[in-house]
N, C-alpha and C positions, 0 to 999 in steps of 0.2 A: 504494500500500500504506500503511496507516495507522500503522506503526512505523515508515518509513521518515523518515530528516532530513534536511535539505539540507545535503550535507557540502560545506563552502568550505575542503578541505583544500588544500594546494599539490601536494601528489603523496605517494605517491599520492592519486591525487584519484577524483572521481565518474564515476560509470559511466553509461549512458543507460541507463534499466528497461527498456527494449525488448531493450536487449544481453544483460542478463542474465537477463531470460525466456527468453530466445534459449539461451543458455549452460545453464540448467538445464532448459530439455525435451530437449535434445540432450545432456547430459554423459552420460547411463547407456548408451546407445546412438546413437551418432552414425551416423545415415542408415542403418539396419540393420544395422552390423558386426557390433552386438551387444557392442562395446567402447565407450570414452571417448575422444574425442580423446587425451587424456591413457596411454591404450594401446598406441594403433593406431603400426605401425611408420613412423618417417618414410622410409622406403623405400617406401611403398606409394602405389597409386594414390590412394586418399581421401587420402591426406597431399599430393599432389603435386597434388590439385584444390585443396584449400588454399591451399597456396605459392603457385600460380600464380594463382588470382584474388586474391589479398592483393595481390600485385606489379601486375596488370593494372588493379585498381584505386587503386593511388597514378596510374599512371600517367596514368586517367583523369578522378581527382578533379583533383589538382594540373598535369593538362595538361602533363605530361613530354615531352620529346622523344623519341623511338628511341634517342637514341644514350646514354639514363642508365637503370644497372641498379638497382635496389631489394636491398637486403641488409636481411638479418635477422642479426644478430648476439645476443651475449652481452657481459656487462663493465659495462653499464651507457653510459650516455655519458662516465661519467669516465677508462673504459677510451678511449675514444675520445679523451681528450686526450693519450694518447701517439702513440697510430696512426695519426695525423695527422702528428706530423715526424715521426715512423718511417719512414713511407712519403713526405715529399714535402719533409722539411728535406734540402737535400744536405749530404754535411761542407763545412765551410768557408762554406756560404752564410746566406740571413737570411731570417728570416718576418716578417711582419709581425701586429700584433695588436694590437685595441681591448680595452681593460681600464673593462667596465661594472659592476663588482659581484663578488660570491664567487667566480660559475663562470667566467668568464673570468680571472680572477685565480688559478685551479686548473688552468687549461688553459694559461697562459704560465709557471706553476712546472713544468709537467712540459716542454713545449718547450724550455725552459730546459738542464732535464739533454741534451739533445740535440742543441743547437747553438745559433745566436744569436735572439736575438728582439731587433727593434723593435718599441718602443712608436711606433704610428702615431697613438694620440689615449686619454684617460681621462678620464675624473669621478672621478678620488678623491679630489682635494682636497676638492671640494664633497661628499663624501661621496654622493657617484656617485647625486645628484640629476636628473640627465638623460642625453641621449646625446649625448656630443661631435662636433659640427657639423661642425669642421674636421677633417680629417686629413691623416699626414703620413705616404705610401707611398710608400717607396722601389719606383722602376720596375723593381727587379731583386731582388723580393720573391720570394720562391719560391709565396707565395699570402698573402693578408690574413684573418685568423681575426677571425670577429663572434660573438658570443652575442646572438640577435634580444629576447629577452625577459627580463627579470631577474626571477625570484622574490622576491627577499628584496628587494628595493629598489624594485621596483614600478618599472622602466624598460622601454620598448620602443622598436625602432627604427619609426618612422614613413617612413621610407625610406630605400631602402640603397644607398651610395656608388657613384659610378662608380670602378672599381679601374682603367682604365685599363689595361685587358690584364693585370694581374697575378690567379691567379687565387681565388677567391672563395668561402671556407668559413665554414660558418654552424652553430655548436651552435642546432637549433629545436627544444630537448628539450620546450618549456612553450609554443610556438603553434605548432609547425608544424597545418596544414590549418585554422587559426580564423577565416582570412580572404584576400583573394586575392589573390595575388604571382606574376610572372613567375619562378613557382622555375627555370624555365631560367635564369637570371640567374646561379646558380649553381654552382659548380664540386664542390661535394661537403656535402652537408647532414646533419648527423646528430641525433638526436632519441630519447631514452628516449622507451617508448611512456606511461606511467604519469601522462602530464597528459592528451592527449587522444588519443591511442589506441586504448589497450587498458589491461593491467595493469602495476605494473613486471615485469622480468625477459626485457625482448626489446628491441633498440635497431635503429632502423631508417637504415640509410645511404643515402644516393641520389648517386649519382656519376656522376659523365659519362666516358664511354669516354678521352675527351683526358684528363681527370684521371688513370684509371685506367693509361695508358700510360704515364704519369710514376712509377709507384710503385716507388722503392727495392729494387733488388736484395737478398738476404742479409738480409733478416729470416727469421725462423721464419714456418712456414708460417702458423701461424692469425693471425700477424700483418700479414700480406700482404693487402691488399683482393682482389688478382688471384684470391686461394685460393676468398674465397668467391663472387665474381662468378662462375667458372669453372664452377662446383659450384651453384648456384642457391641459396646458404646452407644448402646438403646437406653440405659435405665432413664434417663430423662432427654428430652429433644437434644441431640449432637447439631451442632455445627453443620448442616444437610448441604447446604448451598458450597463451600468450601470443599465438603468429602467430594462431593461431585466431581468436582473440578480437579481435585487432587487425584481421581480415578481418571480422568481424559486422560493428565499431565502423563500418568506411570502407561498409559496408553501408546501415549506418543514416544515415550521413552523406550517402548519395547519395540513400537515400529523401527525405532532408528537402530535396532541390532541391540540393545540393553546397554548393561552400561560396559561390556568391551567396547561399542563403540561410543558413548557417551563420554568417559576415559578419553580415548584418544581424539576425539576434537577436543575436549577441554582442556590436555596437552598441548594441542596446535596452540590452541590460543592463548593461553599463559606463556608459552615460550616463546612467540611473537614479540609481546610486549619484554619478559625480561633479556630478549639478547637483545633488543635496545635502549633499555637501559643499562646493560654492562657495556654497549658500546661506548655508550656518554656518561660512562658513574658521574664525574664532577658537573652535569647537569640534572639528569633526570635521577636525584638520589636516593635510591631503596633505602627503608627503613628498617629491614630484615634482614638476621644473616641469612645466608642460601643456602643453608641445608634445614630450616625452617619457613622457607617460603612458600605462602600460601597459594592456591591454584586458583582461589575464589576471590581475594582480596588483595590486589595487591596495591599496595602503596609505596609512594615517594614524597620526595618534598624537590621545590624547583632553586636555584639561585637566590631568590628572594618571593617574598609573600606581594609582592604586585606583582609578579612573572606567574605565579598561581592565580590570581584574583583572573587575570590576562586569559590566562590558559582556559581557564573553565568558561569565560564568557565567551570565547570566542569557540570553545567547541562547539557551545551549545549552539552557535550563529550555524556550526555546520552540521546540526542535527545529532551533537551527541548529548547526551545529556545525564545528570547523577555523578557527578565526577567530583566534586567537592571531598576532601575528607573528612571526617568525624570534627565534630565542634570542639572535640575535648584535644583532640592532636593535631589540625588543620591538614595543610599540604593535598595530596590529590591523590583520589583511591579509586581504584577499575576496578570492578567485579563484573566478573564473567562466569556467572551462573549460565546452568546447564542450557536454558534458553535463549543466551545469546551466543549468535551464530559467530561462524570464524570472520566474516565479512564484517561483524563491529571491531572487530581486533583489527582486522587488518586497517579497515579505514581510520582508525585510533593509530594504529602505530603509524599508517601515513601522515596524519597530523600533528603527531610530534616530532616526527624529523622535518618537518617542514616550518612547525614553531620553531624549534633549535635555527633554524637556519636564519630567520628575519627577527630572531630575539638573543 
């Protein structure tokens, strides 16, 4: 579509146009109801084809085992950093957690009101320039909390620790499905849909039966993982409009080969951008080392902060748009979620060797 931009927002972020051609030939009537998604009761049969192929397909993109259920939630993922030691700090006992950036450092202030945290490893001194190598996991962890990918910092984990029988929780709100991982590896995964999903407004958990048997008596019901595994994320109205949408996305994700080849475009396209900026280090400067560089977020900073104010207006004059960095770190950040195509890279990395050139 020729009004269309290439939006490099962090989240919400880009949608595949397939999805939402998808999304609006179906919104006015969805498979002859004669209703919208957005209508149609989630008690119903059409709602309950839904659910059930959204869940059958994480299963079979990400090669789930039997024994882990797929939830659809509400809260966001931030809700999700209480309902994590809600359900699996005990009193008296200790979690363990890596502090990589904002939302891990969001997720150990809410565990905190609930019981003890170790810190098993951080970058904050180095202003959370990479992802700490070493860790230090107490073998009597009730579980190790990871955040796979950093927005604002432009970190990712490149591989993920043996925990050593302790078990193993990962916020993948900004890569889960962008490239391929033994997600059985882990013990309960959660992930807003709003980076490569779907829309915000649905948060998807994956959790393994053994995790699921651990969860804390005497919370409130909808705070209980049990409640909604039990209920197929029915016991009270889900997020319908969202799951929907998040069924097209993992749709389209399998048309294009799953994620072997999701994977390798979103290699093209991160390595696009960073071999030019290790062409130009003393211009376009990474703010990560590179053996922690993220494949979703990457960021830099430019010569000076009018050369960035520069840079972002003028891309956006040429249809690109979302480039701004985090409020809290400035400078300029690309995210290249699974939906944006190798043709926004490229034409990004044509516009900055062509800025470098007249600046």
């Amino acid at each position: 579509m020729a009004n269309r931009v290439f939006n490099f927002n962090p989240g919400p972020a880009t949608l595949p146009l397939d999805v939402l051609k998808t999304v609006q030939q179906e919104l006015l009537d969805y498979k002859g109801t004669g209703m919208s998604v957005m209508e149609i009761s989630h008690r119903s049969a059409e709602f309950d084809e839904i659910n059930d192929t959204c869940i059958a397909l994480f299963k079979e993109i990400l090669e789930l085992d039997d024994s882990c259920h797929v939830l659809f939630m509400g809260g966001g993922a931030s809700t999700q950093f209480a309902m994590v030691p809600m359900n699996f700090l005990p009193k008296g006992g200790t979690a363990a957690y890596v502090d990589t950036g904002s939302w891990s450092s969001k997720a150990i202030k809410e565990a905190k009101l609930l019981g003890n945290v170790h810190l098993a490893g951080s970058s904050k001194e180095s202003k959370y320039d990479h992802i700490p190598d070493k860790l230090d996991i107490p073998g009597d962890a009730a579980y190790l909390h990871l955040t796979s990918n950093n927005t604002i910092y432009g970190t990712q984990y490149q591989a993920y620790p043996d925990t050593g029988g302790v078990p193993l929780v990962c916020d993948m709100s900004s890569d889960i499905a962008s490239r391929r991982w033994d997600f059985n590896k882990f013990d309960l995964i959660y992930a807003g849909a709003q980076k490569n999903l779907g829309p915000a407004g649905v948060t998807v958990v994956i959790i393994k039966q053994t995790m699921l048997d651990k969860c804390a008596e005497g919370n409130p019901t909808m705070f209980n993982y049990r409640t909604h595994a039990e209920k197929k994320s029915l016991y009270n109205t889900p997020p319908a409009f969202p799951i929907y949408i998040v069924k097209v996305v993992l749709e389209w994700v399998k048309t294009q080969g799953g994620l072997h080849a999701v994977e390798k475009a979103n290699m093209a396209k991160k390595e696009r951008i960073y071999q030019l900026m290790d062409q130009h280090p003393d211009y376009f400067r990474g703010t990560v080392q590179p053996g922690s560089r993220s494949w979703m977020n990457i960021t830099m900073r430019l010569p000076s902060e009018d050369l960035e104010k520069k840079f972002i207006a003028e891309a956006k004059t040429a249809g690109m748009v979302g480039l701004k960095g985090h409020r809290s770190v400035g400078g300029i950040r690309v995210s290249l979620y699974n939906a944006m195509p190798l043709e926004g890279a490229e034409k990004l990395a044509r516009f900055m060797e062509e800025f470098k050139k007249k600046n």
